[in-house]
N, C-alpha and C positions, 0 to 999 in steps of 0.2 A: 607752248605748243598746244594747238587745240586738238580737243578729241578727236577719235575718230568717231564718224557718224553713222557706223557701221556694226558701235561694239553692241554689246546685246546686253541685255541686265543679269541671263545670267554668267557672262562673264566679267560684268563686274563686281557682281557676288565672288566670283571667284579669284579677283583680285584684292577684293579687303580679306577672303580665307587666308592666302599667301602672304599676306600684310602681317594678319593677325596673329597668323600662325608663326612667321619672325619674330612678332614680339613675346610671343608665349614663351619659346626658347629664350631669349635675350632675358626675359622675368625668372625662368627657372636656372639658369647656369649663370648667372652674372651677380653681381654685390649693386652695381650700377652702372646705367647705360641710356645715354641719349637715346631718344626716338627721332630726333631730326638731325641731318647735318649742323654742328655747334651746337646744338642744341644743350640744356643742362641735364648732366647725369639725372636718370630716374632711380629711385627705389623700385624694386624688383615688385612690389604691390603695385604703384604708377606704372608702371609698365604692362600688369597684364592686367591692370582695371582698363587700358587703354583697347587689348585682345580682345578684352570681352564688346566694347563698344563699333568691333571692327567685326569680330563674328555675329555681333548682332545685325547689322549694315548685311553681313552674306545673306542671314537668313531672310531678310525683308526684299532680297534684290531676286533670290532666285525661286522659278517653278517647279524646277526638278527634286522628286520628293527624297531620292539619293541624296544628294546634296545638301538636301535641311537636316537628313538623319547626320555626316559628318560635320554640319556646322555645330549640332548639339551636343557632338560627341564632347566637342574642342569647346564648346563654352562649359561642360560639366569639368573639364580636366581644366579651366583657368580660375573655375570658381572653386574646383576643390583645391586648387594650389593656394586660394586667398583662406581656407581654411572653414568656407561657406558649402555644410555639408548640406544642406535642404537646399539651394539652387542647382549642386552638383547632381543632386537624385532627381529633381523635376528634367533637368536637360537630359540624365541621362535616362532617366525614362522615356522620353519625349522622342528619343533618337530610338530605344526598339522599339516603339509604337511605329515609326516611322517604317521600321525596315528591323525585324528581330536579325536578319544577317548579312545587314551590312556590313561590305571590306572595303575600303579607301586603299585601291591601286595608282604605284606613279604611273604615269604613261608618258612615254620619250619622245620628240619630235621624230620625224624620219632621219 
């Protein structure tokens, strides 16, 4: 199916966030877990080295400076899940530079 030629960059930012943010969970609560349909089980490290490749994608796609502060929140918390504490503190630094009080709301269709 082709795109649609409507969608905006930043919400395709915010569809590798949603992406990424899947596998963030699937790397912390899982022992292993495809990322594709059939795909081969991943180790919980393949999996959120995968997170970080997808929040990186949000951060380059989107303008909105919100947005880049919760993309850096989630690549500090993928890179401190790998155990990478000096990536974790640049992002999460990166993110209150951004916005010292940012809060990441769901928001519901009507």
């Amino acid at each position: 199916m082709p795109a649609d030629e409507n969608t905006t960059a930043d919400q395709e930012a915010e569809l590798y966030f949603f992406k990424g943010y899947a596998e963030l969970l699937a790397g912390e609560l899982f022992v292993a877990l495809p990322a594709e349909p059939n795909g081969p089980a991943l180790t919980p490290e393949a999996g959120v080295n995968l997170t970080i490749e997808d929040f990186k994608k949000s951060s380059v796609f989107t303008t909105i400076n919100d947005r880049k502060a919760s993309y850096s929140i989630a690549l500090a918390r993928a890179y401190y899940r790998l155990g990478d504490s000096g990536d974790a503190q640049k992002y999460a630094d990166d993110a209150v530079a951004l916005n010292p009080n940012y809060l990441r709301i769901i928001q519901f269709d009507a």
